[in-house]
DSSP file (Angstrom, degrees, kcal/mol; ACC not computed):
  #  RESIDUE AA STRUCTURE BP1 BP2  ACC     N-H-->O    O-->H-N    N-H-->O    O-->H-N    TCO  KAPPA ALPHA  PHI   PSI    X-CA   Y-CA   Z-CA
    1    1 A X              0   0    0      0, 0.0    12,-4.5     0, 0.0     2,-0.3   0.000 360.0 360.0 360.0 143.4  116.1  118.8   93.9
    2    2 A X        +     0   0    0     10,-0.3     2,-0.3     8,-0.0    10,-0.1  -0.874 360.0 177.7-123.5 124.6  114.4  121.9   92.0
    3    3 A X        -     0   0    0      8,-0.4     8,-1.3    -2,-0.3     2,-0.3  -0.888  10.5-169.0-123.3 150.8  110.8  121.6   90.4
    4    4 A X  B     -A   10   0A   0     -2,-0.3     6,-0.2     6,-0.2     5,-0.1  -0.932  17.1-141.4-149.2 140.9  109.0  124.3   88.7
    5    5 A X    >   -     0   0    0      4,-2.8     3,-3.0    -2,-0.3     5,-0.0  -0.178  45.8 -77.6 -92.4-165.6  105.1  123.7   87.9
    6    6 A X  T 3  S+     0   0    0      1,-0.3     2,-0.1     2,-0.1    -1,-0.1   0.946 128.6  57.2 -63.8 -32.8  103.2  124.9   84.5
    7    7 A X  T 3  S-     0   0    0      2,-0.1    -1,-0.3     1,-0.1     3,-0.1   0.103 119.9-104.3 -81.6  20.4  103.1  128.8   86.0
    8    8 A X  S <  S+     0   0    0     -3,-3.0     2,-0.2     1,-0.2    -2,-0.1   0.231  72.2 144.5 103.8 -26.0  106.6  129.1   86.5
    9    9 A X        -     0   0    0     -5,-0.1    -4,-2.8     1,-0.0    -1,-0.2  -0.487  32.9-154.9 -75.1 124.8  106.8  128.6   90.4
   10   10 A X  B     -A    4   0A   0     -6,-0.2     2,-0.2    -2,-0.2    -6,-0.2  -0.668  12.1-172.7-103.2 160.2  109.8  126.7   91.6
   11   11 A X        -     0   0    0     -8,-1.3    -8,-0.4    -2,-0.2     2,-0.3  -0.806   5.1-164.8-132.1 115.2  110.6  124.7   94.5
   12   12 A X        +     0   0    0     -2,-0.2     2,-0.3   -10,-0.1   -10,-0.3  -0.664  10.3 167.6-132.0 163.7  113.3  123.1   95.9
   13   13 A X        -     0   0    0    -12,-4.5     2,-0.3    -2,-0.3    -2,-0.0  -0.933  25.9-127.3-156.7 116.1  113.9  120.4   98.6
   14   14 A X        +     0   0    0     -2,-0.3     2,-0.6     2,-0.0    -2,-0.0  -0.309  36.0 164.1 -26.8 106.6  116.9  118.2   99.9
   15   15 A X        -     0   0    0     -2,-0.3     2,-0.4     2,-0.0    -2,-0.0  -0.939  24.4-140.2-149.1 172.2  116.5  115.2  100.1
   16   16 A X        -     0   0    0     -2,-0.6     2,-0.6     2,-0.0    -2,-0.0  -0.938   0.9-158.1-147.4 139.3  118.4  111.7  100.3
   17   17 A X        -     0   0    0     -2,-0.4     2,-0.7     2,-0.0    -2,-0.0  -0.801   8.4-172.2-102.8 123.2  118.4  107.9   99.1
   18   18 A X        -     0   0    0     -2,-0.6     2,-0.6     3,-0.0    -2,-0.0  -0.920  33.8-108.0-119.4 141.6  119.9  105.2  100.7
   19   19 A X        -     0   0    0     -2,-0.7     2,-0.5     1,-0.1    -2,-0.0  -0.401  26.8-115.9 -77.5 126.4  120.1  102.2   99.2
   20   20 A X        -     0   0    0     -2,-0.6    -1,-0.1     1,-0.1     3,-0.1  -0.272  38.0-129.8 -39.1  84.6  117.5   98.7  100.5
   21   21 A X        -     0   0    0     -2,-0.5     2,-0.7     1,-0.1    -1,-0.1   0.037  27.1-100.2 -17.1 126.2  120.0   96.3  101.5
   22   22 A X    >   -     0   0    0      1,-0.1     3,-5.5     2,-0.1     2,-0.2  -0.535  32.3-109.5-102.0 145.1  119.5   92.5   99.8
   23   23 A X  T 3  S+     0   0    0     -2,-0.7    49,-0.2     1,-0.3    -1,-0.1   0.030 103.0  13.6 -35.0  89.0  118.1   90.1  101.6
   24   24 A X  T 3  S+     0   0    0     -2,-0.2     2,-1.8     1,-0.1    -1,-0.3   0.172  87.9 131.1 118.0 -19.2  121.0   87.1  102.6
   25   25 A X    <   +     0   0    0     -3,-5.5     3,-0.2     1,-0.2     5,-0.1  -0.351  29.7 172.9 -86.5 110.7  124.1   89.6  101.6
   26   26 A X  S    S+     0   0    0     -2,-1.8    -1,-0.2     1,-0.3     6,-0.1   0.614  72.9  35.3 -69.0 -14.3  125.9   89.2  104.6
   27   27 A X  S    S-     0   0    0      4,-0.3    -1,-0.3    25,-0.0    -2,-0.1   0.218 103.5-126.6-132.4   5.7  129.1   91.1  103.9
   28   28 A X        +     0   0    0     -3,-0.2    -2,-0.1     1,-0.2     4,-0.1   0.818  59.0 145.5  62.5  38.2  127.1   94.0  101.6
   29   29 A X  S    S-     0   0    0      2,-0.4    -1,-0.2     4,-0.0    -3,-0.1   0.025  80.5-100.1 -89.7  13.3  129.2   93.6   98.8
   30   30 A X  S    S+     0   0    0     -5,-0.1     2,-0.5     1,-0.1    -5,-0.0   0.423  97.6  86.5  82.5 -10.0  126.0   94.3   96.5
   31   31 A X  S    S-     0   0    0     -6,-0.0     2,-0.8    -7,-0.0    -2,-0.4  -0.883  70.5-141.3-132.7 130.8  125.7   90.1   96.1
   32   32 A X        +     0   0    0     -2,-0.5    42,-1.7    40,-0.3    43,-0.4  -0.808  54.8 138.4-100.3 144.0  124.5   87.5   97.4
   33   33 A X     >  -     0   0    0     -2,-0.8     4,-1.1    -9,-0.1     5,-0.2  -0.528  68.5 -71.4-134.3-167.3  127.2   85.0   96.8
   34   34 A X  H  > S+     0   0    0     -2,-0.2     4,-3.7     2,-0.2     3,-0.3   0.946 125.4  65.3 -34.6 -57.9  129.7   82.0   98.1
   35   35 A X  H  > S+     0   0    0      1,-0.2     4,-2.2     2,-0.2    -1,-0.2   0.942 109.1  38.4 -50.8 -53.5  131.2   84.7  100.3
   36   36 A X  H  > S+     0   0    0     -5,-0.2     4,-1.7     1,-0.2    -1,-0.2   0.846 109.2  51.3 -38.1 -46.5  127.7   84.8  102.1
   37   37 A X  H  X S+     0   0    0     -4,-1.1     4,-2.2    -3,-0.3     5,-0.2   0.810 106.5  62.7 -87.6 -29.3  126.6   81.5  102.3
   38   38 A X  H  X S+     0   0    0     -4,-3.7     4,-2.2    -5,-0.2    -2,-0.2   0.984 106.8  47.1 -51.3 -49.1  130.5   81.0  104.0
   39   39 A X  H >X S+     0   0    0     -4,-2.2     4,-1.8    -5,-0.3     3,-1.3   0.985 110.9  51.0 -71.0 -53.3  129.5   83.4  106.9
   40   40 A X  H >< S+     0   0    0     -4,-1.7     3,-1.4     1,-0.3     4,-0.2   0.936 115.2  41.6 -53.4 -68.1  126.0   81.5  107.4
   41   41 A X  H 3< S+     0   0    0     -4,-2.2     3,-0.4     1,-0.3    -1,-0.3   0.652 102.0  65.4 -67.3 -22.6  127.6   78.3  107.6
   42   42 A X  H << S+     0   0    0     -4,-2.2    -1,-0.3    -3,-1.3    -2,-0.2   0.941 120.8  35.8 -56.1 -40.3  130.6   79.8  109.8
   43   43 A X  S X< S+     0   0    0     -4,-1.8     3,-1.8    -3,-1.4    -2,-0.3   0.442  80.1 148.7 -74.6  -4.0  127.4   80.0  111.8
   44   44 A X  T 3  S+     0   0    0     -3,-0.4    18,-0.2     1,-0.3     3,-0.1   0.043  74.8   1.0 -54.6 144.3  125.2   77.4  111.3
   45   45 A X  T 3  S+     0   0    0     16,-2.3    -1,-0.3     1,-0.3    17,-0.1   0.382  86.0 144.7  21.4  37.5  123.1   76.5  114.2
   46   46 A X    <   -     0   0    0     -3,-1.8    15,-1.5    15,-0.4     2,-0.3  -0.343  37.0-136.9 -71.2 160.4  124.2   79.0  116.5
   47   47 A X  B     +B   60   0B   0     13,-0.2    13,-0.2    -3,-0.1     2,-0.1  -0.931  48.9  41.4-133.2 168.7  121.8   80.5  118.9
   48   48 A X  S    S-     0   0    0     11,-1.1     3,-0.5    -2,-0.3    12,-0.1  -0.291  82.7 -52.8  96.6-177.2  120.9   84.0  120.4
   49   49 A X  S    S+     0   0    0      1,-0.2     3,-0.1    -2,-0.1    -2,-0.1  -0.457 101.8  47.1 -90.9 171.2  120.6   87.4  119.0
   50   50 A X        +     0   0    0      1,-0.2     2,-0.4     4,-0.1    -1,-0.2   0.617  63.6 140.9  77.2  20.9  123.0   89.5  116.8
   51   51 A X    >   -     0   0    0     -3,-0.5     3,-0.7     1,-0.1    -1,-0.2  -0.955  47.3-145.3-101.9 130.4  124.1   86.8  114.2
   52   52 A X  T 3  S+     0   0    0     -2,-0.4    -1,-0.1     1,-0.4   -12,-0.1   0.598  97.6  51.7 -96.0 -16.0  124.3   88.5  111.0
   53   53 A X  T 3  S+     0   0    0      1,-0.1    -1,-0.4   -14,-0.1    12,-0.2  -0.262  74.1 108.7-118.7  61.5  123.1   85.4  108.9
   54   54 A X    X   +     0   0    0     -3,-0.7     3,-1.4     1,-0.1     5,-0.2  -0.617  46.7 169.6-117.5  64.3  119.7   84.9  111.4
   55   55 A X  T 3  S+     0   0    0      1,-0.2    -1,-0.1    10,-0.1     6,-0.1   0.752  77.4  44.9 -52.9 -28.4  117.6   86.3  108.1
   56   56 A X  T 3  S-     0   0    0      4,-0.3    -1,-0.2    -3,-0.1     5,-0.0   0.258 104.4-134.5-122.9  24.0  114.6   85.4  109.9
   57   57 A X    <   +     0   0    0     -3,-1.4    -2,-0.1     1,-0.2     4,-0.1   0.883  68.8 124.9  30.6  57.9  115.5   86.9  113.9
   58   58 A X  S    S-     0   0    0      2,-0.5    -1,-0.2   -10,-0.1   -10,-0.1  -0.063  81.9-114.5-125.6  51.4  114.4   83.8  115.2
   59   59 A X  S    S+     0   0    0     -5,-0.2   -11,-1.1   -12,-0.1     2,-0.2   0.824  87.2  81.1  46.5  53.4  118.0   83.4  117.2
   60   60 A X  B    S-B   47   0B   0    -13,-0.2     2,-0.5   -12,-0.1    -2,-0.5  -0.798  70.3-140.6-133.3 161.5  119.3   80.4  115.4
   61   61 A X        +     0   0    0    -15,-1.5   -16,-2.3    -2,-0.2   -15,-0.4  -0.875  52.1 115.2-126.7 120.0  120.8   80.2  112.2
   62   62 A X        -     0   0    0     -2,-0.5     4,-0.2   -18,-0.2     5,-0.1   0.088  67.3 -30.3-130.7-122.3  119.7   77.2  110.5
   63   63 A X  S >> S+     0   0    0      1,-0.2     3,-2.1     2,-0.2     4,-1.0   0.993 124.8  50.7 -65.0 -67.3  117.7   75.8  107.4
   64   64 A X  H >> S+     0   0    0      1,-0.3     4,-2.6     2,-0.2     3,-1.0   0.799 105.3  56.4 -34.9 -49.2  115.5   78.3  106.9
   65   65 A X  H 34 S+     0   0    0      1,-0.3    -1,-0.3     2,-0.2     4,-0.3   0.516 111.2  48.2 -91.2  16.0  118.1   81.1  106.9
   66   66 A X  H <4 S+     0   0    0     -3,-2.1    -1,-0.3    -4,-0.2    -2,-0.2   0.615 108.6  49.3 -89.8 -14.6  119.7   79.4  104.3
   67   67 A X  H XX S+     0   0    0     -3,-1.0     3,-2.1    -4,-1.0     4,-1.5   0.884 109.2  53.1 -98.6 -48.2  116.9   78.8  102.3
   68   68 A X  H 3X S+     0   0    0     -4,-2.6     4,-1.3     1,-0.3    -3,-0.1   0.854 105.9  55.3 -60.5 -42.8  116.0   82.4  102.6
   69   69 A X  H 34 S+     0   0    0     -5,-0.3    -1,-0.3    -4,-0.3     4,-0.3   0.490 108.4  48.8 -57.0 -22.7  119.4   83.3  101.4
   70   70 A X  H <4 S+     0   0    0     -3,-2.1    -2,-0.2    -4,-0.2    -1,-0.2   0.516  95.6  63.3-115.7  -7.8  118.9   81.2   98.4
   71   71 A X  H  < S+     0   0    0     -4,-1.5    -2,-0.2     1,-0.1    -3,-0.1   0.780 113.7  46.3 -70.3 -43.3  115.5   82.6   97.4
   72   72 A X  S  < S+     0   0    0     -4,-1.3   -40,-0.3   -49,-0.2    -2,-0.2   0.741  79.0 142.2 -52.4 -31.7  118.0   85.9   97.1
   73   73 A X        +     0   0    0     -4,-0.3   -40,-0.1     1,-0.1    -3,-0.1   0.431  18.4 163.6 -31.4 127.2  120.9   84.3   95.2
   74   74 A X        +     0   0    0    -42,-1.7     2,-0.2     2,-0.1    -1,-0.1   0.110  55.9  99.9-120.1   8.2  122.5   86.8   92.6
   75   75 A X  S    S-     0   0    0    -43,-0.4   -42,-0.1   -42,-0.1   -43,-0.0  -0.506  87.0 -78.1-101.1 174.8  125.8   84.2   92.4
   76   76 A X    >   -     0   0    0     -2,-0.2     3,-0.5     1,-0.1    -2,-0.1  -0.366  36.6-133.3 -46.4 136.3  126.9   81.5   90.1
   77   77 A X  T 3  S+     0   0    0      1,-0.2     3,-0.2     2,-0.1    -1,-0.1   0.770 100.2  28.0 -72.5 -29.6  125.1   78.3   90.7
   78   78 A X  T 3  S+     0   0    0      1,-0.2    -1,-0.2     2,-0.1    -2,-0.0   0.158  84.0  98.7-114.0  44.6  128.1   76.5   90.6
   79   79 A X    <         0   0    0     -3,-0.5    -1,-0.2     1,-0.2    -2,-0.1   0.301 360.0 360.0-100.9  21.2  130.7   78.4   91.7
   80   80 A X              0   0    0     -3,-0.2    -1,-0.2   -46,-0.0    -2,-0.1   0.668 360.0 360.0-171.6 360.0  130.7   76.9   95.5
């Protein structure tokens, strides 16, 4: 990116955006949808770490990370 202030003087600087992941999409398809809430529930009440729908890393996935998942929802309310 290139700037130049009111005297003329430019500056320029590199830089990069990566985009915020949302909260509950488990397969990062930009939504959370059906396809989401399918992977939490493949998981429902598992324990330990590294399960991708434990939205709240406290090594289960249960009510809460569904509920947390549904505070996100971008999908059809009745499409599942």
């Amino acid at each position: 990116m290139e700037v130049t202030d009111a005297a003329g003087v430019t500056a320029t600087r590199q830089f990069g955006l990566a985009p915020v992941p949302i909260i509950g999409d488990l397969n990062r398809d930009g939504q959370v949808d059906c396809a989401d809430k399918s992977i939490l529930m493949s998981q429902y009440q598992q324990t330990g770490p590294g399960h991708s729908a434990d939205l709240n890393h406290d090594d289960i996935v249960n009510i809460t990370d569904l509920s947390i998942m549904l505070t996100h929802w971008t999908g059809s309310s009745t499409s599942c």
